[in-house]
C-alpha positions as a Markdown table, in Angstrom:
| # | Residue | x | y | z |
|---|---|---|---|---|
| 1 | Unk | -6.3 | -10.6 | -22.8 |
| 2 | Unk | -5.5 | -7.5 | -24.7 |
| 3 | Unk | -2.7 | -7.9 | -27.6 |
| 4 | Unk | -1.4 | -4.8 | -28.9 |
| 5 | Unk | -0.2 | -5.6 | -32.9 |
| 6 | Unk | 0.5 | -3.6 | -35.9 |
| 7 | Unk | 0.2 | -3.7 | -39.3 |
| 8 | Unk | 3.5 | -4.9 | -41.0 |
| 9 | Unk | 4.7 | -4.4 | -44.2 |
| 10 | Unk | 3.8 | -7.9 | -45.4 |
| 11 | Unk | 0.2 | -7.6 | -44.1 |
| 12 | Unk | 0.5 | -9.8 | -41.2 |
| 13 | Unk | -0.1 | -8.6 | -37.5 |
| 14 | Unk | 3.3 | -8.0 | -35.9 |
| 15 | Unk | 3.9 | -7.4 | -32.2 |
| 16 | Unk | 5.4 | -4.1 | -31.0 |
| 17 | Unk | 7.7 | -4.3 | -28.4 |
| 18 | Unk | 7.4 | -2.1 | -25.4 |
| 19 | Unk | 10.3 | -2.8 | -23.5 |
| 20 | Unk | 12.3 | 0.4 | -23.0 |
| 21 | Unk | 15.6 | 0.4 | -24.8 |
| 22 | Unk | 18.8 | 2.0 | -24.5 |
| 23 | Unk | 19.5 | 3.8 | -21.6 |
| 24 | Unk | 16.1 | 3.2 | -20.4 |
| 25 | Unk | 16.9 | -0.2 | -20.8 |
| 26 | Unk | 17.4 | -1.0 | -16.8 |
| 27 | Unk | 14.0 | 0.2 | -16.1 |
| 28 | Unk | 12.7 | -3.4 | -16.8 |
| 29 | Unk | 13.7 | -4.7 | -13.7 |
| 30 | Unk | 11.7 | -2.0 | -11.6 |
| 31 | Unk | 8.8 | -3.8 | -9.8 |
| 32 | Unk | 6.1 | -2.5 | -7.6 |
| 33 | Unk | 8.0 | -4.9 | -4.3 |
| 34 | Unk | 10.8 | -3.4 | -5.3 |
| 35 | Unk | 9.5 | 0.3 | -4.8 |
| 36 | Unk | 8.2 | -1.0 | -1.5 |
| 37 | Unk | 11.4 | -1.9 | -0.5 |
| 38 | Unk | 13.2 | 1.3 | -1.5 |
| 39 | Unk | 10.6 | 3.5 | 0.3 |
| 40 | Unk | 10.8 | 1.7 | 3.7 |
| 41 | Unk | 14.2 | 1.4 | 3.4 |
| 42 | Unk | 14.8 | 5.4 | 2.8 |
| 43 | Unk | 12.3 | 6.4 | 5.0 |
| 44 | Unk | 14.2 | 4.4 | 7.9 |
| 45 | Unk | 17.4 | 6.0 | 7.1 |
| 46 | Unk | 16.3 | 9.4 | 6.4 |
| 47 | Unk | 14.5 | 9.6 | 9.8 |
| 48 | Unk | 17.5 | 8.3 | 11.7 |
| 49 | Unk | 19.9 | 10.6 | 9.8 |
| 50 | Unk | 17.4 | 13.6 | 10.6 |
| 51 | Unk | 17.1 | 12.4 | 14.4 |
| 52 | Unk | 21.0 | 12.0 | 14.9 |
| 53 | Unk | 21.6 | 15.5 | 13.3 |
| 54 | Unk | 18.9 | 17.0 | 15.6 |
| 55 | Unk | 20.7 | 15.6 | 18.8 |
| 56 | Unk | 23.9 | 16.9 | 17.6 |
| 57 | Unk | 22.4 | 20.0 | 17.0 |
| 58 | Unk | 20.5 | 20.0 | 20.6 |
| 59 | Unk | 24.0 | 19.3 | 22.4 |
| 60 | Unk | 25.8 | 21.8 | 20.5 |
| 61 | Unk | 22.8 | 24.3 | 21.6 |
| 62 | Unk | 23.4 | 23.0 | 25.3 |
| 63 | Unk | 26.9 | 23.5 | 25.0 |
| 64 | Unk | 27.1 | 27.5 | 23.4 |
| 65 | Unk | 23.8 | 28.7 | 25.6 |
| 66 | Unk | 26.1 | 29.7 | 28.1 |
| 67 | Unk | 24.0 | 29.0 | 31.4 |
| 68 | Unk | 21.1 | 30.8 | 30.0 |
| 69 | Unk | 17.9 | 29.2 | 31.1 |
| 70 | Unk | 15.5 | 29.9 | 28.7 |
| 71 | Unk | 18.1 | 28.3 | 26.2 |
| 72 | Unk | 19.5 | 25.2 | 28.0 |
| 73 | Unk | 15.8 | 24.7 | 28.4 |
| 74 | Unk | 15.4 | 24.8 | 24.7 |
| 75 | Unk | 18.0 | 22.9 | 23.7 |
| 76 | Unk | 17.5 | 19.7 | 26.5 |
| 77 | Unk | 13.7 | 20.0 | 24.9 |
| 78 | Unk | 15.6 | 19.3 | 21.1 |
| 79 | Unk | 17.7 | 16.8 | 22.7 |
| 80 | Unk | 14.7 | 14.9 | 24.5 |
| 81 | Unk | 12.4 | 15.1 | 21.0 |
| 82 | Unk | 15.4 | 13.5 | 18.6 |
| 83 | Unk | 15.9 | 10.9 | 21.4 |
| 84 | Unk | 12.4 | 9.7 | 21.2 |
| 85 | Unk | 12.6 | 10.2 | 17.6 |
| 86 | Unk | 15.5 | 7.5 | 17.3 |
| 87 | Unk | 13.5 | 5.6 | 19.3 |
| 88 | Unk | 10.4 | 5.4 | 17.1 |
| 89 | Unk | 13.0 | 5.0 | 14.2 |
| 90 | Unk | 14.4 | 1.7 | 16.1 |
| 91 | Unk | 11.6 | 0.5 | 17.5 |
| 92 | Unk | 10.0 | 0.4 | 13.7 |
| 93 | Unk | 13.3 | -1.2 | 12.4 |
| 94 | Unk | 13.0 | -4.0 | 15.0 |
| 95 | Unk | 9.0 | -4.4 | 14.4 |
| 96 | Unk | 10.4 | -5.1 | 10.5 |
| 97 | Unk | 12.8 | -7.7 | 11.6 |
| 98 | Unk | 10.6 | -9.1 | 14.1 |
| 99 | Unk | 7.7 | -9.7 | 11.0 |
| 100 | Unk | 10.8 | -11.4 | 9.0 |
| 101 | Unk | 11.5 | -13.7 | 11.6 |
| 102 | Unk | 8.4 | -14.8 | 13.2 |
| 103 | Unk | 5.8 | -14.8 | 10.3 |
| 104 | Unk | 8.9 | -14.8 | 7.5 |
| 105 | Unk | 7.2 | -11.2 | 5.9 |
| 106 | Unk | 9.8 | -9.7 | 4.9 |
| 107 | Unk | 9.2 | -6.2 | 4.3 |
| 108 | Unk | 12.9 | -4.9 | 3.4 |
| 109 | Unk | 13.1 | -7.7 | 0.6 |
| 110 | Unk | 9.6 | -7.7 | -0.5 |
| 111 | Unk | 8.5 | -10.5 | -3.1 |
| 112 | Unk | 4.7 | -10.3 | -4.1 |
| 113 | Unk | 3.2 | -13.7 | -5.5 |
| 114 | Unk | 3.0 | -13.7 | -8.9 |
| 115 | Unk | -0.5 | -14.6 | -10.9 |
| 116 | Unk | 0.1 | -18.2 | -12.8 |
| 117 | Unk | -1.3 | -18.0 | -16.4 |
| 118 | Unk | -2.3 | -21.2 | -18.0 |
């Protein structure tokens, strides 16, 4: 086990503390389960978000093509990827809750064991 100390004033080895401090001092309560977390979390919603908006866009293509085939084509092509899309961003969202509540793994609240020092 690695201590890190200084030499103090009075000749004794002092311990420097590396905690941040102010306005860095919320940082502490960052953990590596925590990063986890956030990731799956935002990469959930930012896929859904980008699927929706791709539908949208697909029906609003259907809607201004104006009969033309070659573009309704195009646009009922965007609107059958961002379906499928939604559905791979569901289907993953229920995979997550089905982990949490048949083997209790929780992946959107992620707590890693910690190591017991004694």
């Amino acid at each position: 086990m690695r201590t890190l100390l200084a030499q103090g004033t009075g000749g004794r080895g002092d311990t420097i503390n590396l905690s941040p401090t102010g306005q860095f001092a919320n940082l502490n309560g960052i953990t590596i389960p925590g990063i986890i977390t956030f990731a799956v979390t935002a990469v959930l919603v930012v896929a859904g978000l980008i699927f929706f908006f791709m539908l949208i866009i697909g029906g609003i293509k259907w809607i201004v093509s104006g009969g033309d085939k070659a573009n309704t084509e195009a646009a009922r092509n965007q609107i059958t990827a961002a379906l499928i899309g939604l559905v791979i961003v569901f289907a993953a969202w229920a995979i997550i809750t089905l982990l949490s509540n048949i083997f209790g793994i929780s992946i959107l609240n992620l707590t890693l064991p910690g190591i017991q020092q004694g």
